[in-house]
N, C-alpha and C positions, 0 to 999 in steps of 0.2 A: 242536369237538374239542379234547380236550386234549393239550396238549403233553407227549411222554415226560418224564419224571426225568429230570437230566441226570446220567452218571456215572464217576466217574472212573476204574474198574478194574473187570473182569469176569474172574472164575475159573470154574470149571467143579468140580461135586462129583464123586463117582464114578457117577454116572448123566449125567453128561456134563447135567447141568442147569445153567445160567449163573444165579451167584448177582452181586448188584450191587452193586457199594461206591460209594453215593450222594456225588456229587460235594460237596455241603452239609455231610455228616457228614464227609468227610474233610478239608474243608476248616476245619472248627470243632475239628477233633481235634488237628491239624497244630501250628494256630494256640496251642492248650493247651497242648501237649506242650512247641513252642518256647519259649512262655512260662515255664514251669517250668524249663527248660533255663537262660535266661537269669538267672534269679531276684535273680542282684544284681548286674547290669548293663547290664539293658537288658528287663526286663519286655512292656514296653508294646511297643518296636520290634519284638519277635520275634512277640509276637501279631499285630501285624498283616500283618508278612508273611507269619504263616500263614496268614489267614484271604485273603489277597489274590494267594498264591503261583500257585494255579494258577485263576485267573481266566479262561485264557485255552480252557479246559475249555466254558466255556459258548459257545462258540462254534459253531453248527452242524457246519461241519465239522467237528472236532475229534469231535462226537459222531459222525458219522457213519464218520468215520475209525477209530471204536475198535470201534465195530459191524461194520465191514466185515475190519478185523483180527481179531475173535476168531469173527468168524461168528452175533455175538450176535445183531444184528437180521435176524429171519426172510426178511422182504422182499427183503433183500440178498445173503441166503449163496448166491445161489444164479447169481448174476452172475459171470461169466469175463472175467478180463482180462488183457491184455500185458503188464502190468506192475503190481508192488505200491504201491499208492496211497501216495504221498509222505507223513512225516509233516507235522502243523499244527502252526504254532509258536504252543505255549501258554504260552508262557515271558514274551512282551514285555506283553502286554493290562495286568499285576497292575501291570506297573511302569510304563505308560503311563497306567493310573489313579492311583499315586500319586504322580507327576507334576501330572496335574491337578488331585486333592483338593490339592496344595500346588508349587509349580513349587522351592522351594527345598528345601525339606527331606522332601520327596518324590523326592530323588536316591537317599538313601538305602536308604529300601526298593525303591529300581529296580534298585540294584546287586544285593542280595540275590534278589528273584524273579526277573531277567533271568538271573542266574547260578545257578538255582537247578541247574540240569541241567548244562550246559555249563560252569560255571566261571564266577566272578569275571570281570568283563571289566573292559579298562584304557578310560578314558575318553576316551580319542581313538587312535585305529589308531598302534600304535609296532613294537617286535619281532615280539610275538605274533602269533599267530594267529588268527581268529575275529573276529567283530563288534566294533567297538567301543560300551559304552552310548550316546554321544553317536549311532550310527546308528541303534541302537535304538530311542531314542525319538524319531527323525522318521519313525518308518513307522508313523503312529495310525492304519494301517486292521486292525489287530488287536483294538483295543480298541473300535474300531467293532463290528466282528464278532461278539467277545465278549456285548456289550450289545444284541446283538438280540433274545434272551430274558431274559425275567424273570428276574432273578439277585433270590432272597433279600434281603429290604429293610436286616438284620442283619448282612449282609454287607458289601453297599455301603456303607452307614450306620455303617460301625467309624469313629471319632473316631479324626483323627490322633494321633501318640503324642506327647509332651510332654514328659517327662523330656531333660535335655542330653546330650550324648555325655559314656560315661566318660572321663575324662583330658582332656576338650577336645577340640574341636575340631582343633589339631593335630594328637591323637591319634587320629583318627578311624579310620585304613588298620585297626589292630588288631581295633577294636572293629567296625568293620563284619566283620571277617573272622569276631570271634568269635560276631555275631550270625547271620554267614551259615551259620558251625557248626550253631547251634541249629536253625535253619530246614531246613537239610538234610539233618541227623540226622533232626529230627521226622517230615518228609518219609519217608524211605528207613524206620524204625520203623513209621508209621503205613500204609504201604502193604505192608509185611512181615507186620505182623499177619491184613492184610485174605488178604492173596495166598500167604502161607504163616505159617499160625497155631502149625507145629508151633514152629517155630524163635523165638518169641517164648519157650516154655517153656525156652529154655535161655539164656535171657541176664540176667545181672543176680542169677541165684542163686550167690552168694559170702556169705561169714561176714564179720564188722563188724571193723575191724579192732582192736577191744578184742579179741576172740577170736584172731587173729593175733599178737596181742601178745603172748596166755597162750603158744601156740605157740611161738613166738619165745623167750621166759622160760627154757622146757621146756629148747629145743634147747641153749642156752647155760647152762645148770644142769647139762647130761650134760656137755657140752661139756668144762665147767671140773673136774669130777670128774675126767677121763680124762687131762688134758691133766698133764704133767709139769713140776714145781715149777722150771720154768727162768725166771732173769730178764727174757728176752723176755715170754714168757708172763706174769708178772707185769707187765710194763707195759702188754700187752694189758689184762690185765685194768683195769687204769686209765685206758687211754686209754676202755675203753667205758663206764667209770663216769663219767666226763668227759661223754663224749656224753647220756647221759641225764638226768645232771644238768643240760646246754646247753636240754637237748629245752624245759625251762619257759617260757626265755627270748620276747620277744614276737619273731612272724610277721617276717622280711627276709631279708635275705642273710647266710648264715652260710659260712667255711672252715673245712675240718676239714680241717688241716695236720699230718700223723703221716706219720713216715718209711715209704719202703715197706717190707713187712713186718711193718707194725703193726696192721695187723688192721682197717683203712678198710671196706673190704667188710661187714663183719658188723658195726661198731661205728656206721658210716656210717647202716646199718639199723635199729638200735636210734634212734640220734638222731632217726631219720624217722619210725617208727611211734609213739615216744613224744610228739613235737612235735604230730603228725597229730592223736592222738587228746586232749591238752591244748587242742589250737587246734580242732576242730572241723574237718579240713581229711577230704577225701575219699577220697584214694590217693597210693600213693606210686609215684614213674616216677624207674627208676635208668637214666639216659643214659652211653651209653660211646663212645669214639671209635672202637674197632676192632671190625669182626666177628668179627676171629680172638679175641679173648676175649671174646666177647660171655655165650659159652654154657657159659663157665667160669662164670662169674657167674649166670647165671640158674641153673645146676644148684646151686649152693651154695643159692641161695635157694628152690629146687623141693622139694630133702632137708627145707626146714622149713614152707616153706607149701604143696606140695602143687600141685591146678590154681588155684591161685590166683593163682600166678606167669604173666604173660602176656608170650612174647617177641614182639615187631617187628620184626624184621628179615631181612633178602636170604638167609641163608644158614641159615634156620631147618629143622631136624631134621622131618621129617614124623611118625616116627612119635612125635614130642611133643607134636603135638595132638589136640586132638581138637575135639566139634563145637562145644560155646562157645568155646575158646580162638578157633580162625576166627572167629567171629563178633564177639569181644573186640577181636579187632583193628583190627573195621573201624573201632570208636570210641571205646576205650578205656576202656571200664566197669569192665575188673577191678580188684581192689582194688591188685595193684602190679604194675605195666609193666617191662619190662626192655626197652629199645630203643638204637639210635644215637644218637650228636648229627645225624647226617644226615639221619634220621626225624624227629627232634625239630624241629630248626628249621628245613627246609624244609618241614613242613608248617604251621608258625610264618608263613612268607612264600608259602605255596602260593594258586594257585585254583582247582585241580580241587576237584570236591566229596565223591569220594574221600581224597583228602590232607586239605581242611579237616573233615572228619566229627567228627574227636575234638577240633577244639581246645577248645569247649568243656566237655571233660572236664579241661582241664586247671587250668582255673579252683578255688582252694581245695583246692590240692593243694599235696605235698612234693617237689619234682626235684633228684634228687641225680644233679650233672655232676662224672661220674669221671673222674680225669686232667684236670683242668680247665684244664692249660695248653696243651694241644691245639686249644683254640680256634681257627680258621682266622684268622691278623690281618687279611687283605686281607676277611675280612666282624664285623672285631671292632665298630665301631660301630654297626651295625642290629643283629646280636645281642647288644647291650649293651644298645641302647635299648628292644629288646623286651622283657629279662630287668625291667629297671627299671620297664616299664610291666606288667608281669606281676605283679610286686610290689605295687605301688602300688596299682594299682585292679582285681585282680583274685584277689587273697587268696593268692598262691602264698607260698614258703617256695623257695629257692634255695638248695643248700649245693655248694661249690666245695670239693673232695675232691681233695688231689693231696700229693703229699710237695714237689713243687715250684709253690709259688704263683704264678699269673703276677703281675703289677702292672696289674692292673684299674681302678686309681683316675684319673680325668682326668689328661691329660698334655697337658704343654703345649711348645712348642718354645723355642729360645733369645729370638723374638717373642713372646714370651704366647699363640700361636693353638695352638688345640686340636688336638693330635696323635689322642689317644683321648676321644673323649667317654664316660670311665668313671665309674665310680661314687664320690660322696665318700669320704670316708675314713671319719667316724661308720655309712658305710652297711651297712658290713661287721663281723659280730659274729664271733669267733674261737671256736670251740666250745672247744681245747684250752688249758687256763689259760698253760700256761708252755711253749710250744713250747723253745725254748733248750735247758731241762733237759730235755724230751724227745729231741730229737734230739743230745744231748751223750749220754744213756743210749741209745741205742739207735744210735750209731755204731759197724758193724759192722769196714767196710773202710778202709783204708789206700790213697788214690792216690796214685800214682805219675807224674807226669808227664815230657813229653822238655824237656829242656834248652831244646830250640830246639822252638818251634810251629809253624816253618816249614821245618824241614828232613825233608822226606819219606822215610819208611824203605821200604827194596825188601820186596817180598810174596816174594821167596825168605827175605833174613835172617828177617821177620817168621815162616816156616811154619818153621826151623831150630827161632828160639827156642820156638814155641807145641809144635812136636811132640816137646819136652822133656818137655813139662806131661804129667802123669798124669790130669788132668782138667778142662778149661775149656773157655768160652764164649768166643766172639771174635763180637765185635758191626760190623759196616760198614753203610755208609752206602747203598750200591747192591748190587743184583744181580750186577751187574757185579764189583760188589771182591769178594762173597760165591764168584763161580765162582772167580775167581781164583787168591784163597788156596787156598781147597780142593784145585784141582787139586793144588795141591802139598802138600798134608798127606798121612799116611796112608790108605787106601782104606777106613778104621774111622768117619774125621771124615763128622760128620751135617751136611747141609746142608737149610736151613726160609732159604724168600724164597715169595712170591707166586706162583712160577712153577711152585711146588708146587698141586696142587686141595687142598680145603679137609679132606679126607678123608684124603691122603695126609699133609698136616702134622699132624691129627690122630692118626694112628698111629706118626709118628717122635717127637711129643711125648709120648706114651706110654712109647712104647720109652725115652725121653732120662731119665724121671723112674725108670725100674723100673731103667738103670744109676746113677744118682745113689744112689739107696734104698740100693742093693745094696753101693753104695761101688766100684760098679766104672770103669776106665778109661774115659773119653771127653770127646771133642774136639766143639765143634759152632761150626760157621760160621754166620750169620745177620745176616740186615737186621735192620732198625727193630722186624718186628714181634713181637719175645720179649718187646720191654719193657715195653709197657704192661699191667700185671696177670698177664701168665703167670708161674704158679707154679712157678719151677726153683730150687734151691740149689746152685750152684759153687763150688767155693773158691777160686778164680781169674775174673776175667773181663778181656779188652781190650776195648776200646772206642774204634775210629775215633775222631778228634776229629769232634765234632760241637756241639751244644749246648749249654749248662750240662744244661737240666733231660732230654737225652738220653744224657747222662753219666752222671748222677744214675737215671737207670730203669735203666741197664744194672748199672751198682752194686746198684740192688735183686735183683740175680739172684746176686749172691755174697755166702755166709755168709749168707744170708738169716732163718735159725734161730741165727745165733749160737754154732752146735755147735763151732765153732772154735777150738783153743786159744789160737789169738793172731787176730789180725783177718784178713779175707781181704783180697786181692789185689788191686787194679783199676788196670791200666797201659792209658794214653793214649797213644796211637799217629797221628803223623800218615802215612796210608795212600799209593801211588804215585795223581796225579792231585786230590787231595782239594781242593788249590786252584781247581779250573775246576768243583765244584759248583755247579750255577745253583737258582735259587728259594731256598724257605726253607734246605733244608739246607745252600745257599753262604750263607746270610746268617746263620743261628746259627753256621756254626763259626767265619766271620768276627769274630762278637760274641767267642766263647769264648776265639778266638787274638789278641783284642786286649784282653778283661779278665782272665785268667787272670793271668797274669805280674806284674799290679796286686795280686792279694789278699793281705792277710796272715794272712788264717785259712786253715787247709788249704778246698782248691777246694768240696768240695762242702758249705761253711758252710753252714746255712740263712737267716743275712742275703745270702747272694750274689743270691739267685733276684730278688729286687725288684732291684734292678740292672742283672741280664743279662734282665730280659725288657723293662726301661724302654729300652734300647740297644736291641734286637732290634725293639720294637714302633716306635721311631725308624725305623730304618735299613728298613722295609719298604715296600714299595713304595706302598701304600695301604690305611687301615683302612677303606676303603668304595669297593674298586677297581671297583663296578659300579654305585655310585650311584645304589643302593639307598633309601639314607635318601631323596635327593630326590623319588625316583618317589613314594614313596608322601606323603612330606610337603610337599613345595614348594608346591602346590596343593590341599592340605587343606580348607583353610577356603573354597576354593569346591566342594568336593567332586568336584575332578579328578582320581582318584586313579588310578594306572596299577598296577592289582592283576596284569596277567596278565604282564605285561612284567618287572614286579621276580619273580616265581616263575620266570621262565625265564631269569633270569639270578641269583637268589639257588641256586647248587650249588655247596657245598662242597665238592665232590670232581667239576673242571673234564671231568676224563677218566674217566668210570666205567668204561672198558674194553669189549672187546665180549669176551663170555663164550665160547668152545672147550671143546664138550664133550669129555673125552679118557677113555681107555678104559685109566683105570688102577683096580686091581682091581675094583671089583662095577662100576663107571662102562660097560667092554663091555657086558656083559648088560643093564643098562638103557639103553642108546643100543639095543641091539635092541629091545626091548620099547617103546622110540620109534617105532621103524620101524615095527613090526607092527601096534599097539594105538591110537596115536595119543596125544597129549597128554592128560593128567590131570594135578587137582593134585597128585595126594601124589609122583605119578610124576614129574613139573618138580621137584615140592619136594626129591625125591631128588638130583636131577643137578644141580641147587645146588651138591652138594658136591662132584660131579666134573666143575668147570669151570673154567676157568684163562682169568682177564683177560688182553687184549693190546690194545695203542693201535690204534687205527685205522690206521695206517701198516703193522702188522705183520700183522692182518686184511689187508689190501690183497696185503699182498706173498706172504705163504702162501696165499692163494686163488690168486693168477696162477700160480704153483708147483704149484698141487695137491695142496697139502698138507693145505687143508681144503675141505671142500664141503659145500653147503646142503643140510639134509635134505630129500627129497623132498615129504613131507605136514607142515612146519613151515618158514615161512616167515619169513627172518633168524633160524635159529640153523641156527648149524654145527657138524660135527664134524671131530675130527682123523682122516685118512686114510692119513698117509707111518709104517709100521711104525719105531718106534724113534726117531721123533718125541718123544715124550715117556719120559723115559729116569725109570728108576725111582729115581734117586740125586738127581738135580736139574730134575726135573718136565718143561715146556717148554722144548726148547733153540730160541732165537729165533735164537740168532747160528750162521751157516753155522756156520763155524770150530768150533762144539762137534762138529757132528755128525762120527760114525764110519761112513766111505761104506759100509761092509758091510750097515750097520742101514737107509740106505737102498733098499736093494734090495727089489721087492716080492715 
């Protein structure tokens, strides 16, 4: 009697007939797919760990196991049991074979097939969670198992692969990740087509981006017709003529340093699609640091490419997708990505197979990192060194976009030992010919600063003098100094911090630009996040002492058009308390109140920023505070690599916050339609925008309170419950002392 086909997935037609996706054929597809995928870094490795991924499929049980779950084999469906038959781990067998085709360099593809489902595994049990490989491969009674049927002689018999690791050996953590991309992509595509064929038609139909280009051309042809003969605008125009002229130059790390205000966003774009389509490169992925402008930016780029623009991120608009954009996302096929740096580079250092799906999409591509001096310092040397191996042997293009350039270049301490292992100085090509003359013509404002850096002014003088002003921006450092002040200005001053949801800052930024337009009166209080890329023009703005280059964004929000008859405003202010800042923001303004008083060019020079970030990147606590680099490279070259353990401790952002839904305007009615309906994407993807982050501590302390509670049919998320809780001027009040005991009452 012959042995059934062994096979790896059974769907059902609409006669409920079970059609079969032969284990052979998906494994020879897999193997293709990853192959192409890898195409100029690792050919041969990806094929084989296609063809060897799921090996463990041949396994009796494993078949028996997928018959008894779909009901396939007749024999079986009709069998009742206590419990649903455990799955069979078909994940170890591929990697325990290639192991033994080669005990050394058969680690390699064990990392890949072991982790093909589960993640990346770190080579000996450390933080993480989950197996480690090293246990993995002493349990060879899988691969036993496996081999008890005839497996295909074409299979078995794949010749190990041969080519060397790209970058070396050293560099291996990268490259198996990005191999493990291919593998996992091809995987989750080839079993997509077999088990839902519709959704294969909607992926990968986008225009080339010569055609994007024409596009692109169009938008900035109407652009420049409409736009009024003002000097700003004329240097716009030459700053993008700059950029496209740069685009020829050959494939590295390029800065496009233009003051804010000068048109980075759209000039940035041009350097990228023209570079892209000169160099042969794939797509272009514009990385931001904040989500609060995430969708400023991709909307600008939506008005000229259409769904072609693909956003990434936590706080993404539902009804802007639609069904390929989701699907874009899981791997980054569209032609240009709009995402985080916190999407970008932990999935740079990830091992779910989620997270790693796209990275090799990102191979022979353009990443343009906005605000580039955001970079987090305490992980500036694993993301230096991956940016550099990204480069090297993997055909990217990096451009560092900021009006404030950090100092990226190796640094060394008053010992000679490497402070930043950054990049040399030849490695970085400056898109804009003559910065100097740019930001000497495009200096809009006038600082002002205090006599004394150290003598802290009271938040009453401070709200005396601001509610003079007819119209400004006052910039602080905390939430804290933001309620503050406020309280004491007029009941007209707008207040934007975090503690706003994402929907309600969204309509006071609104509201803040139609008084601007209009030329009418208004005061707005706010943290940190005005500055990076939101678009407001003030004619005044203050500015906590904090940073140089947070000095320097805040400045970009006055005179920002230049419509001014003389320069705007911008007074530095040292706030009540600003000395016992802890983290980065005690340690740049530390920097700023001990080189300011040194300059002899007014403060916000453009030679300052190499200075004040070479101090700041000294004075931090650690450019690899989680030791990073060594997990994945100390032990390289025996291929002991700790993939799971550096993903759970490579996050840039330590405290993501836990998310409270709050019921500020449409946010009620969809916390109902939670209750009633139950979770949906587009329905989550809504209440995104009506959630407001809080530490763990403060989670803690409002639940004990009863302030929020776990929704019934959704488990770990909660809503706010204490009416007046969330106050419509200043979002979440966390601290007793704001609330007004009336508003308490239920």
């Amino acid at each position: 009697m012959n042995e059934p086909r062994p096979i790896a997935h059974v769907r059902f037609d609409e006669n409920n007939t079970p059609i079969e996706h032969w284990l052979d054929e998906h494994l020879r597809d897999v193997a293709k797919l990853a192959s192409a995928f890898a195409a100029t870094f690792g050919t041969d490795w990806a094929q084989v760990a296609g063809i060897w991924h799921d090996l463990g499929k041949y396994n009796p049980e494993f078949q028996r196991y997928i018959g008894d779950k779909t009901g396939y084999v007749a024999a079986n469906a009709h069998i009742e049991t206590d419990h649903a038959p455990g799955k069979v781990n078909h994940s170890a067998a591929g990697a325990l074979y290639a192991v033994q085709k080669h005990p050394a360099l058969g680690r390699i593809l064990a990392y890949l097939i072991a982790g093909h489902h589960s993640g990346l595994p770190d080579w000996v049990k450390d933080d993480a969670d989950g197996r480690s490989l090293e246990e993995i491969l002493q349990d060879s009674i899988h691969l036993g198992k496996a081999l008890q049927v005839p497996v295909p002689n074409d299979i078995l018999q794949t010749k190990m692969p041969t080519s060397a690791p790209v970058g070396g050996i050293d560099n291996a953590a990268l490259w198996i990740r990005m191999l493990f991309s291919c593998l996992v992509d091809a995987d989750f595509l080839d079993t997509e087509a077999f088990m839902q064929p519709e959704k294969q038609d909607l992926r990968g139909q986008y225009p080339s981006l010569n055609s994007l280009l024409a596009r692109f051309n169009d938008h900035m042809a109407g652009f420049a017709a409409k736009a009024a003969d003002t000097p700003i605008n004329r240097l716009r125009t030459q700053i993008l003529r700059d950029c496209r002229e740069a685009a020829a130059k050959p494939p590295g790390i390029f800065s496009l340093t233009v003051p804010t205000g000068g048109g980075k966003t759209l000039s940035g774009m041009a350097f990228a699609l023209e570079h892209a389509i000169q160099h042969g490169k794939q797509r272009v992925i514009y990385a931001i640091p904040y989500t609060s402008i995430i969708e400023q930016t991709a909307n600008i780029y939506r008005n000229i490419f259409g769904n072609c623009v693909v956003e990434h991120h936590s706080n993404l608009d539902p009804d802007r997708e639609d069904a390929q954009s989701r699907l874009a996302t899981e791997n980054w096929d569209a032609p240009i990505i709009v995402t985080t740096n916190v999407q970008l580079f932990e999935s740079l250092f990830a091992s779910r197979t989620s997270r790693c799906r796209k990275l090799h999409n990102l191979a022979n591509s353009v990443i343009v990192l906005d605000e580039a001096q955001l970079l987090p310092p305490e992980f500036l040397n694993p993301i230096l060194d991956v940016m550099k191996a990204l480069v090297e042997h993997y055909g990217v293009t990096f451009v560092l976009s900021t009006a404030t350039q950090p100092a990226l270049q190796t640094l060394r301490d008053t010992f000679d030992q490497p402070i930043l292992q950054g990049f040399d100085s030849e490695q970085v090509t400056e898109i804009i010919p003559n910065c100097a003359v740019l930001f000497e013509a495009l200096e809009r404002v006038k600082v002002e600063l205090p006599n004394d850096l150290t003598t802290e002014r009271t938040w009453e003088d401070l709200a005396e003098e601001i509610a003079e002003l007819n119209s400004v921006l006052v910039v602080v450092n905390t939430k804290a100094q933001a309620a503050a002040l406020c309280r004491l200005l007029p009941p007209d001053t707008y207040y934007l911090s975090t503690n706003l949801c994402g929907q309600h800052r969204a309509e006071l930024l609104a509201e803040i630009r139609w008084h601007l337009k209009e030329k009418l009166p208004i005061r707005v209080v706010s943290t940190q996040l005005i500055e990076a890329g939101v678009d407001v023009d003030f004619p005044a703005v203050y500015r906590a002492l904090a940073g140089l280059d947070s000095i320097a964004q805040a400045a970009g929000r006055c005179n920002r058009e230049g419509a001014l008859a003389d320069k705007g405003n911008v007074v530095v202010f040292v706030p009540p308390g600003n000395s016992k800042l802890k983290g980065h923001l005690g340690t740049s303004a530390s920097v700023s109140r001990s080189l300011l008083p040194t300059f002899t060019q007014p403060p916000l020079h453009h030679s300052h920023y190499k200075t004040y970030f070479e101090h700041f990147y000294t004075r931090a606590k650690s450019r690899d505070e989680q030791g990073i680099v060594d997990l994945l490279a100390k032990n390289a070259r025996e291929l002991k690599i700790q993939f799971r353990t550096a993903a759970l401790r490579f996050r840039l952002i330590k405290d993501d916050g836990f998310p409270i839904l709050v019921t500020c305007g449409e946010g009620k009615e969809l916390i109902k339609q939670l209750k009633v309906r139950g979770p949906n994407r587009k329905l989550m993807r809504k209440l995104q925008r009506y959630t407001v982050s809080v530490r763990d501590r403060d989670k803690t302390r409002l639940e004990k309170l009863g302030d929020i509670k776990e929704l019934s049919n959704l488990v770990g998320v909660y809503e706010l419950t204490t009416p007046g809780l969330y106050d419509p001027k200043y979002g979440l009040l966390l601290d007793p002392v704001q609330l007004n005991p009336a508003d308490t009452i239920w």
